[in-house]
N, CA, C and O atoms as a printed pandas DataFrame, in Angstrom:
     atom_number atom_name residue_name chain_id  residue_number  x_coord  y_coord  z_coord
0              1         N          UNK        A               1  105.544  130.074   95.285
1              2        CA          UNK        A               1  105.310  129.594   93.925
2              3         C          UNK        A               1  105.089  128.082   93.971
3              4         O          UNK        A               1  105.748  127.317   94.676
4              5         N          UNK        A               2  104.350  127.818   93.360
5              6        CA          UNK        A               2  104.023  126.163   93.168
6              7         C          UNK        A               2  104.415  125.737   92.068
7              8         O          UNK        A               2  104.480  126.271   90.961
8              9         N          UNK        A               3  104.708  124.610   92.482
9             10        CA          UNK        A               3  105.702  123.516   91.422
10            11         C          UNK        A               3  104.656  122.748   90.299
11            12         O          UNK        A               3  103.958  121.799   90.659
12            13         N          UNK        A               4  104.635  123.192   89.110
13            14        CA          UNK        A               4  103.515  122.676   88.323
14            15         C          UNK        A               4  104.031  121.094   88.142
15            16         O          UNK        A               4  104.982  120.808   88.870
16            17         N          UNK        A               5  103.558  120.073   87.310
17            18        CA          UNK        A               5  103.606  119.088   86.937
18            19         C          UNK        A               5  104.504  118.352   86.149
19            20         O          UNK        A               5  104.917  117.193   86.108
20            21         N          UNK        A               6  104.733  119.784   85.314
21            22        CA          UNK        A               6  106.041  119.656   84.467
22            23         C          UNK        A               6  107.518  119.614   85.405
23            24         O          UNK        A               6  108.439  118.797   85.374
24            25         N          UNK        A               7  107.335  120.781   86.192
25            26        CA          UNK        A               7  108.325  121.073   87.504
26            27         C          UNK        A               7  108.930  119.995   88.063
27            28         O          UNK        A               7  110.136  119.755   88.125
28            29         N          UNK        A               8  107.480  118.994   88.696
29            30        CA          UNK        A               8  107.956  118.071   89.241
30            31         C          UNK        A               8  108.390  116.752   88.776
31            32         O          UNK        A               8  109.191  116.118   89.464
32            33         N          UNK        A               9  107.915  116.252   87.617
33            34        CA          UNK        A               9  108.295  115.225   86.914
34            35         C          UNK        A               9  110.272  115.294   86.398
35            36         O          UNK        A               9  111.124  114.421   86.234
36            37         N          UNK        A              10  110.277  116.910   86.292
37            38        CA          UNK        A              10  111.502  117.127   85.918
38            39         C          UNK        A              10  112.479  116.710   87.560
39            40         O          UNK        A              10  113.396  115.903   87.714
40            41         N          UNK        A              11  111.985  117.393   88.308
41            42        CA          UNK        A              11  112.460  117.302   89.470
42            43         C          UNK        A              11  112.529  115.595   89.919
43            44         O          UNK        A              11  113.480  115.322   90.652
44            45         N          UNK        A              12  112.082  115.033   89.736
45            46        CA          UNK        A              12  112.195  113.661   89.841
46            47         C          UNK        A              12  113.153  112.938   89.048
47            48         O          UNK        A              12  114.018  112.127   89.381
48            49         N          UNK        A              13  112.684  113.586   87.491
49            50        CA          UNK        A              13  113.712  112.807   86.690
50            51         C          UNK        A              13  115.562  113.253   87.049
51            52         O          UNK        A              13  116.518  112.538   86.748
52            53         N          UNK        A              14  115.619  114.349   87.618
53            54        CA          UNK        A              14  116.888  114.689   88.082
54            55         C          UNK        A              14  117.647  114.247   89.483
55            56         O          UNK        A              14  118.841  114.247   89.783
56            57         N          UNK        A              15  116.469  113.875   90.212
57            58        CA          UNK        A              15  116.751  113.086   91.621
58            59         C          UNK        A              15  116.944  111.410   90.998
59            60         O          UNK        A              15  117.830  110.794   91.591
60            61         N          UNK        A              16  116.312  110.723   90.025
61            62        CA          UNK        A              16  116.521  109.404   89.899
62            63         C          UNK        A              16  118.008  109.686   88.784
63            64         O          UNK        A              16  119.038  109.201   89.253
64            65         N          UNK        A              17  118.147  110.300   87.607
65            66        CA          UNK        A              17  119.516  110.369   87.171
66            67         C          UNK        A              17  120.851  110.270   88.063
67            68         O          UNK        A              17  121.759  109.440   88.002
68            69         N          UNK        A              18  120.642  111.651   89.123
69            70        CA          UNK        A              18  121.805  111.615   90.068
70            71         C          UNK        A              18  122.089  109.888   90.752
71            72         O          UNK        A              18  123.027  109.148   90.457
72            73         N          UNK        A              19  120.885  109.580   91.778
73            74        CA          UNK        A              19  121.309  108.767   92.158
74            75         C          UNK        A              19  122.304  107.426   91.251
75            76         O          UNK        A              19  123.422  106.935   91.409
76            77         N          UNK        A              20  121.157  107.222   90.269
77            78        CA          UNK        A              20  121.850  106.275   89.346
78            79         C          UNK        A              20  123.292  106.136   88.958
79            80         O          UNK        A              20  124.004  105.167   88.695
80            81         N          UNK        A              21  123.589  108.155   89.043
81            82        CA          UNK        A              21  124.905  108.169   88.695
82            83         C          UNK        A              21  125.837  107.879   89.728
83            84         O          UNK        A              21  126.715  107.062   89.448
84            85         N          UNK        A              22  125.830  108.286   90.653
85            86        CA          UNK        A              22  126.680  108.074   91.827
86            87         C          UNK        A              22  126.222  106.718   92.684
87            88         O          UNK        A              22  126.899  106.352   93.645
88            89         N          UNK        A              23  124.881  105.915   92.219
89            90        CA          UNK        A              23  124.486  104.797   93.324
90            91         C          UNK        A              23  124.517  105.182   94.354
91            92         O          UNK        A              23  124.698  104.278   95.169
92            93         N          UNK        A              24  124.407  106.335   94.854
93            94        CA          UNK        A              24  123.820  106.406   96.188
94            95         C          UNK        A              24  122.778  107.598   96.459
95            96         O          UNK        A              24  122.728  108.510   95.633
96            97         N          UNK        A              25  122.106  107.618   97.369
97            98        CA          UNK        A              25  120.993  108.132   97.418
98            99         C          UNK        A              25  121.201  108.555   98.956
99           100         O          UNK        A              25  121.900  107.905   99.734
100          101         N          UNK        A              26  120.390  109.920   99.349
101          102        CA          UNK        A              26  120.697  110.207  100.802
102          103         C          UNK        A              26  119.338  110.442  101.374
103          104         O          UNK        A              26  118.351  110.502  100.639
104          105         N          UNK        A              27  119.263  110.581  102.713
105          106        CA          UNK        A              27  117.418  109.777  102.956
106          107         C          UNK        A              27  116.748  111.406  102.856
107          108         O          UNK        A              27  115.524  111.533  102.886
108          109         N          UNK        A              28  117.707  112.697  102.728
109          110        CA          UNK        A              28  116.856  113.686  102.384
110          111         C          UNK        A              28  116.424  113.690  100.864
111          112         O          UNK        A              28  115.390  114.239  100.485
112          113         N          UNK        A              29  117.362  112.987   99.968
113          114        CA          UNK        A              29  116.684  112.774   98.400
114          115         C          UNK        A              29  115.875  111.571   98.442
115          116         O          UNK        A              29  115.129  111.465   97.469
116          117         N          UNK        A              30  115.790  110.331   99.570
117          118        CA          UNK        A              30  114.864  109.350   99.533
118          119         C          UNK        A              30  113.728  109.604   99.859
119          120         O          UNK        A              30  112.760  108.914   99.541
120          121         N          UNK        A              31  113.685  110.644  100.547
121          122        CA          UNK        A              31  112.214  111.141  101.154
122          123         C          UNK        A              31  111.340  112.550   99.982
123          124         O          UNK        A              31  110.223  113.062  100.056
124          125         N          UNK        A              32  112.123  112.694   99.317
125          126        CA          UNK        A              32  111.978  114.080   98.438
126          127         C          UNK        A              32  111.186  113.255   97.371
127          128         O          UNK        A              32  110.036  113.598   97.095
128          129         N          UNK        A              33  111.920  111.896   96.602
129          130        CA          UNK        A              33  111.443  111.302   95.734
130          131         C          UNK        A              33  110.120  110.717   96.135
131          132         O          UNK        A              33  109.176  110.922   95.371
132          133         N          UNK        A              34  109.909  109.980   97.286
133          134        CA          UNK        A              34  108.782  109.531   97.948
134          135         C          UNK        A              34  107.365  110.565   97.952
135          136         O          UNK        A              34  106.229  110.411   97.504
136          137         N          UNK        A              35  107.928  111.484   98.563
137          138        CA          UNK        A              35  107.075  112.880   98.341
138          139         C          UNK        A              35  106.518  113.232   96.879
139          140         O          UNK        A              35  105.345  113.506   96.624
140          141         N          UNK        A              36  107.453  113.179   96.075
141          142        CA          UNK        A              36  107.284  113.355   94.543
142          143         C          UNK        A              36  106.011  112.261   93.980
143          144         O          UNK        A              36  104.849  112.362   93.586
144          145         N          UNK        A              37  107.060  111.138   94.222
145          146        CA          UNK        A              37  105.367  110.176   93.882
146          147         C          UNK        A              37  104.061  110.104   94.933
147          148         O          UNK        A              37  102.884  110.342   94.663
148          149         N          UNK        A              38  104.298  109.939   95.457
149          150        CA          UNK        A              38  103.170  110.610   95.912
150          151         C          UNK        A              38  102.050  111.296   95.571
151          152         O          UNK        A              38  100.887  110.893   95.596
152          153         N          UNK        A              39  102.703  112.936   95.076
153          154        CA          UNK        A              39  101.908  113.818   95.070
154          155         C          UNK        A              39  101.297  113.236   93.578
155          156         O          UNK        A              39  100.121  112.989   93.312
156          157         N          UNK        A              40  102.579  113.092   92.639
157          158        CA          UNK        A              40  102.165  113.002   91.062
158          159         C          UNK        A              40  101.134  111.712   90.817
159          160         O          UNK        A              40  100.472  111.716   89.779
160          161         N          UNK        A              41  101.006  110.733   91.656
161          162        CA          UNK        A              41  100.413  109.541   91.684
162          163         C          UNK        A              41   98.899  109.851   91.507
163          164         O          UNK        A              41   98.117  109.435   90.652
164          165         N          UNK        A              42   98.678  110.808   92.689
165          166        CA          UNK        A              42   97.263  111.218   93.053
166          167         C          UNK        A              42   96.597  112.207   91.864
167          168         O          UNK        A              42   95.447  112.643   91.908
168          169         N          UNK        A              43   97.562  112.463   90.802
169          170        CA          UNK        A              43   97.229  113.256   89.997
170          171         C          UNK        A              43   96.377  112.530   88.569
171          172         O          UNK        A              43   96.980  112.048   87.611
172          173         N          UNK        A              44   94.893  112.589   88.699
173          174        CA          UNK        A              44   94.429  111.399   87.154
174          175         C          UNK        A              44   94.465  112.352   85.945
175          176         O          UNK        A              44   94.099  111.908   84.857
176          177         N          UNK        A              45   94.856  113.558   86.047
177          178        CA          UNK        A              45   95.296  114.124   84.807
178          179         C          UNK        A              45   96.321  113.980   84.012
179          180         O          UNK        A              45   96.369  114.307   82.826
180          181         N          UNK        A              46   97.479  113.300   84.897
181          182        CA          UNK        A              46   98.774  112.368   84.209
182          183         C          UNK        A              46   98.371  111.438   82.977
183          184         O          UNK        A              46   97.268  110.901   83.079
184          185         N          UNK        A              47   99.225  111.134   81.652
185          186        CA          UNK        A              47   99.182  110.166   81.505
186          187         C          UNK        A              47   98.898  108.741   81.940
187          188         O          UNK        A              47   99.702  108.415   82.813
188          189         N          UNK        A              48   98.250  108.014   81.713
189          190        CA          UNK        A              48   98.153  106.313   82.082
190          191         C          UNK        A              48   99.371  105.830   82.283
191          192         O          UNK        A              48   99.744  105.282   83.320
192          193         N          UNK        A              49  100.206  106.071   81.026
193          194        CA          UNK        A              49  101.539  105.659   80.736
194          195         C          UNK        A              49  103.018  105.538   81.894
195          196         O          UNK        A              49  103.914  104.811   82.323
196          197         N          UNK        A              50  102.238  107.203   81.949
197          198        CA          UNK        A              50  103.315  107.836   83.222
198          199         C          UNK        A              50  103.126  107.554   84.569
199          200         O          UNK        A              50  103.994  107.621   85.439
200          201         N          UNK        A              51  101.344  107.068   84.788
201          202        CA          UNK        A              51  101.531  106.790   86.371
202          203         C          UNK        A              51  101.795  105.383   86.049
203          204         O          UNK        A              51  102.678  104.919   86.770
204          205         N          UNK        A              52  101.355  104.632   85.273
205          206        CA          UNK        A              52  102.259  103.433   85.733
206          207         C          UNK        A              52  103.702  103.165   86.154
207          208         O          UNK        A              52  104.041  102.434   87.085
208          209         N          UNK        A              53  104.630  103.961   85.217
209          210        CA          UNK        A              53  105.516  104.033   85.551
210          211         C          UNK        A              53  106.111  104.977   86.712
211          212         O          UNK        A              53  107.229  104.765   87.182
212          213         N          UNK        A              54  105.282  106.039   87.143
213          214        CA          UNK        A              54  105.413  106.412   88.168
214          215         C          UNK        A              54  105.386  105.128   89.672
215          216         O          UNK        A              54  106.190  104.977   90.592
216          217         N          UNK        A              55  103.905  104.301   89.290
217          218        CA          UNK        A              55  103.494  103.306   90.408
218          219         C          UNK        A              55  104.944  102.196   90.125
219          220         O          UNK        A              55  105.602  102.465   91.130
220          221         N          UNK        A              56  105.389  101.631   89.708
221          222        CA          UNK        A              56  106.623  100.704   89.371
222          223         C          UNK        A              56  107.655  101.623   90.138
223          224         O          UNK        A              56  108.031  100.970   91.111
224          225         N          UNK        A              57  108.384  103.076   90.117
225          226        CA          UNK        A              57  108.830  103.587   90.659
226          227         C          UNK        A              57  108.890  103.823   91.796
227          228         O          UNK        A              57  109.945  104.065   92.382
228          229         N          UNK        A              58  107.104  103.780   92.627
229          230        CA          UNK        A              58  106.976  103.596   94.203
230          231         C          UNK        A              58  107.268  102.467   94.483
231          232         O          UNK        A              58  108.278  102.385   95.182
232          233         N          UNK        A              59  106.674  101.316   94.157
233          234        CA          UNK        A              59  106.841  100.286   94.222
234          235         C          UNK        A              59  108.131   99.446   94.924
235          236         O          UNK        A              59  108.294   98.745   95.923
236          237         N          UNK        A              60  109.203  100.096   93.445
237          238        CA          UNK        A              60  110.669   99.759   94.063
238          239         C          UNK        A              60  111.128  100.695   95.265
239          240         O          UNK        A              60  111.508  100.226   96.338
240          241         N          UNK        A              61  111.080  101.655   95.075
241          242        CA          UNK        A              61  111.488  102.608   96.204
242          243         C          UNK        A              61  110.565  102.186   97.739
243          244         O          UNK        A              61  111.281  102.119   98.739
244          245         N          UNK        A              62  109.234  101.943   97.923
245          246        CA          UNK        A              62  109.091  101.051   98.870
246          247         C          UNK        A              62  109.742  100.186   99.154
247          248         O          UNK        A              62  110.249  100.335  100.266
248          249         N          UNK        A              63  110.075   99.013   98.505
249          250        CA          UNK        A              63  110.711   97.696   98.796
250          251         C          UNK        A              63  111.765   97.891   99.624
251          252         O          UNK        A              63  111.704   97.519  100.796
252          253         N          UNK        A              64  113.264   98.727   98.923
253          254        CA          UNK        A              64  114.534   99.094   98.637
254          255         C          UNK        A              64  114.121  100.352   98.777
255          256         O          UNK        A              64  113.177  100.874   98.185
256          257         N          UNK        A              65  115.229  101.107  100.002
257          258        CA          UNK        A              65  115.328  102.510  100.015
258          259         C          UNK        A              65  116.644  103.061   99.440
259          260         O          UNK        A              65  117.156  104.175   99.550
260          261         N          UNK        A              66  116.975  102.129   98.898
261          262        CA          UNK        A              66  118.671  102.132   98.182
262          263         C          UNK        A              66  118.510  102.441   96.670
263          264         O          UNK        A              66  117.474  102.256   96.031
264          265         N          UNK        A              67  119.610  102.908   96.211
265          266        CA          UNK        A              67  119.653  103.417   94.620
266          267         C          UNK        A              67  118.855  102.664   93.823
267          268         O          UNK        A              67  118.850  101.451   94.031
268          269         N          UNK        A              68  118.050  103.197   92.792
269          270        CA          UNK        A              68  117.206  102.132   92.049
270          271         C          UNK        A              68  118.257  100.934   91.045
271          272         O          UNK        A              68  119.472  101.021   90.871
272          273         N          UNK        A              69  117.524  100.099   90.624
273          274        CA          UNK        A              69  118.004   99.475   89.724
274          275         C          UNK        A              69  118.376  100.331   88.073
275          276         O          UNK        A              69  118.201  101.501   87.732
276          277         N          UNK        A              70  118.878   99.281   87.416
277          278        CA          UNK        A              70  118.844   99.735   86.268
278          279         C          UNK        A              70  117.710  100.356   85.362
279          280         O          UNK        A              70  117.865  100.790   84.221
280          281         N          UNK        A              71  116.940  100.329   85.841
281          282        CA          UNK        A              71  115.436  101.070   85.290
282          283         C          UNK        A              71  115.831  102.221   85.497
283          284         O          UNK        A              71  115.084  102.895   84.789
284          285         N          UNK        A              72  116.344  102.727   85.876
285          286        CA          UNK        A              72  116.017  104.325   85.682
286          287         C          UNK        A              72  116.334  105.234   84.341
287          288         O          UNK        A              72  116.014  106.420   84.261
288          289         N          UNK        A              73  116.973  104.540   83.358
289          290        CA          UNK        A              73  117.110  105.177   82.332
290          291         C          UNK        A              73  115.730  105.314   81.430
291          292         O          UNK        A              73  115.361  106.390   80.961
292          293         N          UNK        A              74  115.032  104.079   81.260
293          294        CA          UNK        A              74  113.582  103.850   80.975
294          295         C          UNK        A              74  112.819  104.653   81.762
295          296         O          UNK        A              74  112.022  105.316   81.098
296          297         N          UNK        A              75  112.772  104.828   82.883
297          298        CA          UNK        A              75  112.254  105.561   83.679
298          299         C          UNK        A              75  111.971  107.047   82.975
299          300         O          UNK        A              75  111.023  107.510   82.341
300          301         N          UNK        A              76  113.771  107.762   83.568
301          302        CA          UNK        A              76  113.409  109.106   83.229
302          303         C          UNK        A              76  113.451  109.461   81.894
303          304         O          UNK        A              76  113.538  110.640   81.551
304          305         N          UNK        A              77  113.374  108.137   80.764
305          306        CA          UNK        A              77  112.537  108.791   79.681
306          307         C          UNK        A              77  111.431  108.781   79.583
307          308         O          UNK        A              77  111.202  109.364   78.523
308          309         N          UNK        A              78  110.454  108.457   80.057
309          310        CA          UNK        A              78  109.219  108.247   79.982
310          311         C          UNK        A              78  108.716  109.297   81.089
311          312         O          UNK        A              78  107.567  109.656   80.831
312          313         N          UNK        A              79  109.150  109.791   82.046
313          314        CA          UNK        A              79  109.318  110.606   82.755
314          315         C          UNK        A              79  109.059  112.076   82.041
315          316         O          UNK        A              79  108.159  112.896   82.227
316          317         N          UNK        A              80  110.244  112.089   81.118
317          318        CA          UNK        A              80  110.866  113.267   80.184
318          319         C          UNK        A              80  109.758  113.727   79.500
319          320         O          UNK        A              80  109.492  114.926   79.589
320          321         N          UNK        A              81  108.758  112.680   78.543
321          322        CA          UNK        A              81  108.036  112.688   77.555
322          323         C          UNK        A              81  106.529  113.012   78.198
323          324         O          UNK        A              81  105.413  112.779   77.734
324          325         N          UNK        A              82  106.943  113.652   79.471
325          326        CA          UNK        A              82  105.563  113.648   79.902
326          327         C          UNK        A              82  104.296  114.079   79.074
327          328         O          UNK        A              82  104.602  114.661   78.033
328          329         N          UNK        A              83  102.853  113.921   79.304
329          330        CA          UNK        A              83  101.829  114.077   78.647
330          331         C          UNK        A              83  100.941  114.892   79.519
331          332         O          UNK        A              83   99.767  114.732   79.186
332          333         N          UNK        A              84  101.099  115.766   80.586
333          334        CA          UNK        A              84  100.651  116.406   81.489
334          335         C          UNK        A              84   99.486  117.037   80.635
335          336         O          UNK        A              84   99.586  117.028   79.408
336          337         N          UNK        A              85   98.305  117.624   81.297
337          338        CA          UNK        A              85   97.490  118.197   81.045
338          339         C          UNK        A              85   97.278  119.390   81.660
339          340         O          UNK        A              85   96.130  119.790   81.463
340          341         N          UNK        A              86   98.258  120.453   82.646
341          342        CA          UNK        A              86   98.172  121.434   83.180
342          343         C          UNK        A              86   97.482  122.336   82.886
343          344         O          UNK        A              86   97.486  123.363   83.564
């Protein structure tokens, strides 16, 4: 079964919550999230909105492979509100 768009945005927004909550992150959820943007990045049927904030999300997670900053609440709402076109 394949993970639609909705799937994965959710799946993301639940990998950046956790970490946030506990501040720590483990390199099988650092590599899962990486994977995530990734795939959703390459997607131009996304919102504008959402890959930007998707790209700000690689961005930091490039830099820092450590828990995100305080953005992630902004994040996984904008995340949440996705505008997918599936």
């Amino acid at each position: 079964m394949t993970l639609s768009n909705s799937h994965k945005l959710q799946l993301l927004c639940d990998l950046l919550q956790n970490q946030s909550d506990e501040q720590y992150m483990t390199d099988g959820e650092a590599h899962q999230i990486d994977r995530l943007l990734q795939v959703l990045s390459r997607d131009t049927s996304l919102d504008p909105t959402l890959l930007q904030t998707l790209q700000r999300i690689q961005e930091q997670h490039q830099l820092d492979n450590r828990p995100f900053s305080n953005d992630v609440s902004g994040w996984v709402m904008t995340l949440s509100s996705d505008q997918t076109t599936e």
